[in-house]
C-alpha positions as CSV (number, residue, x, y, z in Angstrom):
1,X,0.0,0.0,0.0
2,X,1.5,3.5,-1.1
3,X,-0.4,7.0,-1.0
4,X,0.2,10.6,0.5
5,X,-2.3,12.3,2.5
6,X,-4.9,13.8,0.7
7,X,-8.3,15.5,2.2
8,X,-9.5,17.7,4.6
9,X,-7.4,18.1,7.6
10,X,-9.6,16.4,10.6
11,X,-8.4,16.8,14.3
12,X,-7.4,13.3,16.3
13,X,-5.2,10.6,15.6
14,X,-6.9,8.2,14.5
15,X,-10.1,7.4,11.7
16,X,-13.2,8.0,11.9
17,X,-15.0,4.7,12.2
18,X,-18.7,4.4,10.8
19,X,-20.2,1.1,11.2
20,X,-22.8,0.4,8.0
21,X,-25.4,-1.8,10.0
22,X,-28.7,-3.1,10.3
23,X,-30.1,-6.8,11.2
24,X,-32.5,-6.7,8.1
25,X,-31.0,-7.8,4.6
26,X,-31.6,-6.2,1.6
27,X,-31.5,-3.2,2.9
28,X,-28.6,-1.1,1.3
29,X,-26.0,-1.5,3.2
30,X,-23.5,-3.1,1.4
31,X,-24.5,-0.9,-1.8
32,X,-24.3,1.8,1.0
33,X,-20.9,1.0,1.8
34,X,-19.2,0.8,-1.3
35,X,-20.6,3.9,-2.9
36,X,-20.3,5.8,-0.4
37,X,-16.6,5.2,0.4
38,X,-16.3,5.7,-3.1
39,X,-17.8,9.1,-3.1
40,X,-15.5,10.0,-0.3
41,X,-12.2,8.6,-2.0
42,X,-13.3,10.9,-5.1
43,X,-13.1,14.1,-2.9
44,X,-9.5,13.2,-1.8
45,X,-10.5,11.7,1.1
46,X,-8.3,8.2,2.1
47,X,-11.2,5.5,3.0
48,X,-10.9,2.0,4.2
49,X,-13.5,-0.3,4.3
50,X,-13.2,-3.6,6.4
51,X,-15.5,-6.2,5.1
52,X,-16.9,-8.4,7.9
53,X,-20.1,-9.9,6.1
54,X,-19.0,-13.6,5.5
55,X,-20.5,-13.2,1.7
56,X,-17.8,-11.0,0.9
57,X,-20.0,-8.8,-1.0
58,X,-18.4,-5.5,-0.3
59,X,-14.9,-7.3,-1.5
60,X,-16.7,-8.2,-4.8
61,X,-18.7,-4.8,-5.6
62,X,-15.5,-3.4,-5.4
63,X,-13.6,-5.8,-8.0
64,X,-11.9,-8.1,-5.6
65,X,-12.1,-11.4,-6.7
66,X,-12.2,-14.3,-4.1
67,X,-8.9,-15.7,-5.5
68,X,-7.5,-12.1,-5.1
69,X,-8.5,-12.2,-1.2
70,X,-5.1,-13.8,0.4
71,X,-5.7,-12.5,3.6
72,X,-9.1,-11.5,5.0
73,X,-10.8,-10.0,7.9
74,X,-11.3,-13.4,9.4
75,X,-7.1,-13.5,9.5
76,X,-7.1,-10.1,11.0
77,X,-10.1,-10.6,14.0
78,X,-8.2,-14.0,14.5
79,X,-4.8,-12.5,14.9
80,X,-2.8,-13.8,12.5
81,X,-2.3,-10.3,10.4
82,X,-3.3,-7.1,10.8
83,X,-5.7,-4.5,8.9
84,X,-2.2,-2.3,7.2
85,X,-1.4,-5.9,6.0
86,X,-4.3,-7.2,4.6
87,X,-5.4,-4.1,3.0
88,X,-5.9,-4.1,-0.4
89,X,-5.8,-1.3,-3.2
90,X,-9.3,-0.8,-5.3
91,X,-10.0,0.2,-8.8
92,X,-10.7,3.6,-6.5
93,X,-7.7,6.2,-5.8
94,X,-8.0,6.6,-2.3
95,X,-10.2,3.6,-1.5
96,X,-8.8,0.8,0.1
97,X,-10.6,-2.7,1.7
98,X,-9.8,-5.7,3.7
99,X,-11.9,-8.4,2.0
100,X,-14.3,-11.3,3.4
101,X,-15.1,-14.7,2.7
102,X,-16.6,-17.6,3.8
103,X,-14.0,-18.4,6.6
104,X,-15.4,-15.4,8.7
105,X,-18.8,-17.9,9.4
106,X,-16.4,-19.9,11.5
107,X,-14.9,-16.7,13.8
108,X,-17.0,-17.0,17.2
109,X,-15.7,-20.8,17.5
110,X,-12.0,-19.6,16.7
111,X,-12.4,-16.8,19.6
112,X,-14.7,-18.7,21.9
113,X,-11.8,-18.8,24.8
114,X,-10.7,-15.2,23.8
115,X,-12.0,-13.1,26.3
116,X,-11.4,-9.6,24.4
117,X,-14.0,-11.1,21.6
118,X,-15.7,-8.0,21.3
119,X,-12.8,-6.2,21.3
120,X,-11.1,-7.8,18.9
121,X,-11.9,-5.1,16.2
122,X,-11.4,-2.0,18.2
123,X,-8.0,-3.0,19.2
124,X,-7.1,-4.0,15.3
125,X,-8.0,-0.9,14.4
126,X,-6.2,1.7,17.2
127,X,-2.9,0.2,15.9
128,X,-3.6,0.8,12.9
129,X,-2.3,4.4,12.7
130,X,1.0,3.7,13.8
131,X,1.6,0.5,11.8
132,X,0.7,2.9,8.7
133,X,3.1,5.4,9.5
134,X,5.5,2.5,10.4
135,X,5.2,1.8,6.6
136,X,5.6,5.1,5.2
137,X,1.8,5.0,4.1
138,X,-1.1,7.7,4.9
139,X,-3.3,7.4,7.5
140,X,-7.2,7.1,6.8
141,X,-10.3,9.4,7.1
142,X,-12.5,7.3,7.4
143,X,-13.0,3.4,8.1
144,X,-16.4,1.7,6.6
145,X,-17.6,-1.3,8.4
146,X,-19.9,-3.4,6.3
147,X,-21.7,-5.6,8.7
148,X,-23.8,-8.7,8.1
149,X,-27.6,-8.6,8.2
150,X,-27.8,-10.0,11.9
151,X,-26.8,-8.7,15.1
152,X,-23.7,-11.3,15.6
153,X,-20.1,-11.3,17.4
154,X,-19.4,-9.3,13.7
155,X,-21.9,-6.7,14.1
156,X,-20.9,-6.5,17.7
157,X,-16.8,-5.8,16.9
158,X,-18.3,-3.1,14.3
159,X,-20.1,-1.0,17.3
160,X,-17.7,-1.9,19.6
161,X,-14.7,-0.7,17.4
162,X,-16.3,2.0,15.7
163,X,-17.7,6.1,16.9
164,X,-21.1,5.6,15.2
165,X,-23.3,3.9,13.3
166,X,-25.1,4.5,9.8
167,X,-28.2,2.8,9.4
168,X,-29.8,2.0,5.7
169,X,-34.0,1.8,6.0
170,X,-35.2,0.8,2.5
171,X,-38.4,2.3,1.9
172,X,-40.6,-1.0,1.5
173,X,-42.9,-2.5,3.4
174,X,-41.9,-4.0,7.1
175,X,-38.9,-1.4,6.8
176,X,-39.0,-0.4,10.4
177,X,-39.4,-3.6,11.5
178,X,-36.3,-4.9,13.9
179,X,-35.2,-0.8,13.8
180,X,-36.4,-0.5,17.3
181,X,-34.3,-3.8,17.8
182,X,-31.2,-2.5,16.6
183,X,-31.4,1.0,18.2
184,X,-32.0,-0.4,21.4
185,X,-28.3,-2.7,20.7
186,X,-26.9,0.6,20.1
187,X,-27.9,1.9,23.2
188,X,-26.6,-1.5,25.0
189,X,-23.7,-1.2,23.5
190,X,-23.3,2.4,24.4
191,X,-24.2,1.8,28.2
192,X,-21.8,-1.2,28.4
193,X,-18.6,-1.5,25.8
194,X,-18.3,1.8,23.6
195,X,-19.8,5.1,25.7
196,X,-18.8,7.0,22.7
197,X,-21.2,4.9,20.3
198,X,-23.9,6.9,19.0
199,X,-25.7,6.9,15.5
200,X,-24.3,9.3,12.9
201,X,-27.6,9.3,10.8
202,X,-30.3,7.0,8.7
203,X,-30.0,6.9,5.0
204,X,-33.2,6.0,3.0
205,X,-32.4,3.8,0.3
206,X,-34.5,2.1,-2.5
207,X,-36.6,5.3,-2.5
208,X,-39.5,5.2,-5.0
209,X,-41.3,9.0,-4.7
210,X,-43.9,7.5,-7.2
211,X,-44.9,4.9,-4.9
212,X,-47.1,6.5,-1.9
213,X,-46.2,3.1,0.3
214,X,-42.5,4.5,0.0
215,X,-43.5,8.3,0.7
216,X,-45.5,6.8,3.4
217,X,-42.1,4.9,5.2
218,X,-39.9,7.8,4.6
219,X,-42.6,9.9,6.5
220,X,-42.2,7.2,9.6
221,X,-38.7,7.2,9.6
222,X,-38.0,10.5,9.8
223,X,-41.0,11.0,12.4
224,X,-39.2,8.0,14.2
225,X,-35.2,9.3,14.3
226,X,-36.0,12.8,13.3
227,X,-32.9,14.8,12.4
228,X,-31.0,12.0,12.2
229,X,-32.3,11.1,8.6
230,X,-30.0,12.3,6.2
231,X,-31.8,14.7,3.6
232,X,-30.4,12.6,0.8
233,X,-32.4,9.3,-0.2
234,X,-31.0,6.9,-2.6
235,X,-33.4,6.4,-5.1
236,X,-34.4,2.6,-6.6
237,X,-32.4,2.7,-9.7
238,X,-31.5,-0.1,-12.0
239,X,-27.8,1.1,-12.7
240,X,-27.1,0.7,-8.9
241,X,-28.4,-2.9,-9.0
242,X,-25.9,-3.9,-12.3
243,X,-22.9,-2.2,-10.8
244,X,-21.9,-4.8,-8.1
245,X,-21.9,-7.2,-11.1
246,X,-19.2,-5.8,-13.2
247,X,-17.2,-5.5,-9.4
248,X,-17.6,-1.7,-9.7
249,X,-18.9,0.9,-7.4
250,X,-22.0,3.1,-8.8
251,X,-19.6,6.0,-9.7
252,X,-17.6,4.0,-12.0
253,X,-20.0,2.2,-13.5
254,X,-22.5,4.6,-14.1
255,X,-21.7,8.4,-13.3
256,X,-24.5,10.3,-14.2
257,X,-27.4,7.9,-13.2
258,X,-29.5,8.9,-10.5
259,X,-27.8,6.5,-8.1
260,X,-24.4,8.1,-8.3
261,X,-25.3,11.5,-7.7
262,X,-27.5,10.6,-4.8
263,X,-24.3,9.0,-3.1
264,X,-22.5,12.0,-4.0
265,X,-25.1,14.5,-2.2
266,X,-24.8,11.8,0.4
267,X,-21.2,11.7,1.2
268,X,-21.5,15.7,1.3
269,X,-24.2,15.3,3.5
270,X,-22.0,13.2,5.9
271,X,-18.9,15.6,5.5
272,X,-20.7,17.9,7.0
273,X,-22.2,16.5,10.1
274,X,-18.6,15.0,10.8
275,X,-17.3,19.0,10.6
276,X,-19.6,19.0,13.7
277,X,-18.2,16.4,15.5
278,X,-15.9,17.3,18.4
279,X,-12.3,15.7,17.9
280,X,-9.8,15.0,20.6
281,X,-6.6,17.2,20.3
């Protein structure tokens, strides 16, 4: 891994770690993931994004092939590498990942007598500063957790190791079904193992405006989280759908579409609540 530090100039020494979660599948979260680290990396900012969904998808959206994934997130949470090593570059200046595969289903038996299980994460990623610099390679903005669709030992690393969450709430039917569920992990989580946990906002995805049913969920999550919906929805849109296929993000896959400049209002969206975020000195 080479690069020089690009971006805007953030206080504290480490990243800032945003945990792309919800229990629910099919939600958006792994699309959520992708493009959005994309549309950070494209503003200069350095992005990481540690895959810890056993399908890998996140590794494959963004062109990593499963014979390309030597060493995995399953070798880091187990100990046997760490995240500066495993990293891998993307098709993406700026955006990096550690991929996933199926090996990560077998983690909670490999850490069973560990006692810093829920840990493991957090502590992977504080030294990861320092290893960077060790190497001679720039640090990152921002670290994107893409979790699995269940609320697991994986899921529980991510909000353990990370300063807040980013929930995607498709806009169908049963959509806010399980939120309360997950908020009230958050809160658990927040009370117990991380203090500093909290929920950095709720992106809408699959957002139909011609569909009332869709108009009518956006309208309860909003009423439910208030402020903490982002503005920015990401609209249902075939050319988001194709895009993991061809192991691109949206944005290089399809620029213009309605997809990609949604993610692009969204990652502007997000740069600015983080210029609001108090950072240590």
């Amino acid at each position: 891994m080479t690069g020089t530090t690009t971006g805007t100039t953030w206080g504290g020494a480490g990243p800032r770690v945003l945990a792309v979660a919800n229990q629910k599948g099919g939600v958006g979260k792994t699309t959520t993931a992708i493009n959005l680290g994309t549309a950070l990396a494209a503003v200069g900012e350095r992005v990481l994004i540690l895959d810890i969904d056993p399908q890998g998808n996140a590794s494959t959206g963004v062109g990593v092939s499963i014979e390309a994934r030597g060493q995995t997130m399953f070798d880091v949470l187990s100990g046997t590498t760490t995240i500066a090593k495993a990293a891998v570059q993307t098709l993406v200046p700026n955006l990096s990942i550690v991929p996933a595969n199926a090996d990560l289903v077998g983690l909670e038996a490999e850490l069973i007598e560990r006692g810093d299980r829920p840990y493991r994460l957090r502590d992977e990623i504080a030294r990861l500063p320092s290893e960077l610099a060790a190497m001679g390679v720039a640090p990152f903005k921002f670290v994107l957790i893409d979790c699995p669709p269940s609320l697991n030992l994986l899921t529980l690393n991510a909000m353990v190791g990370a300063n807040a969450v980013l929930v995607p709430v498709q806009c169908e039917f049963f959509a806010l079904e399980g939120i309360s569920q997950l908020k009230e992990t958050i809160d658990q989580i927040k009370g117990s193992l991380n203090p500093g946990l909290e929920i950095q906002g709720v992106v809408l995805t699959m957002h139909d405006p011609r569909v009332n049913l869709s108009k009518e969920v956006a309208a309860e999550v909003r009423a439910f989280f208030g402020p903490k919906v982002y503005e920015t929805m990401i609209p249902r849109n075939i050319r988001v759908a194709e895009a993991p296929s061809h192991g691109k993000p949206i944005l290089l896959y399809d620029y213009d579409c309605a997809g990609s400049q949604a993610y692009i209002r969204l990652a502007a969206e997000i740069m600015e609540r983080e210029k609001l975020q108090p950072r240590a000195a």
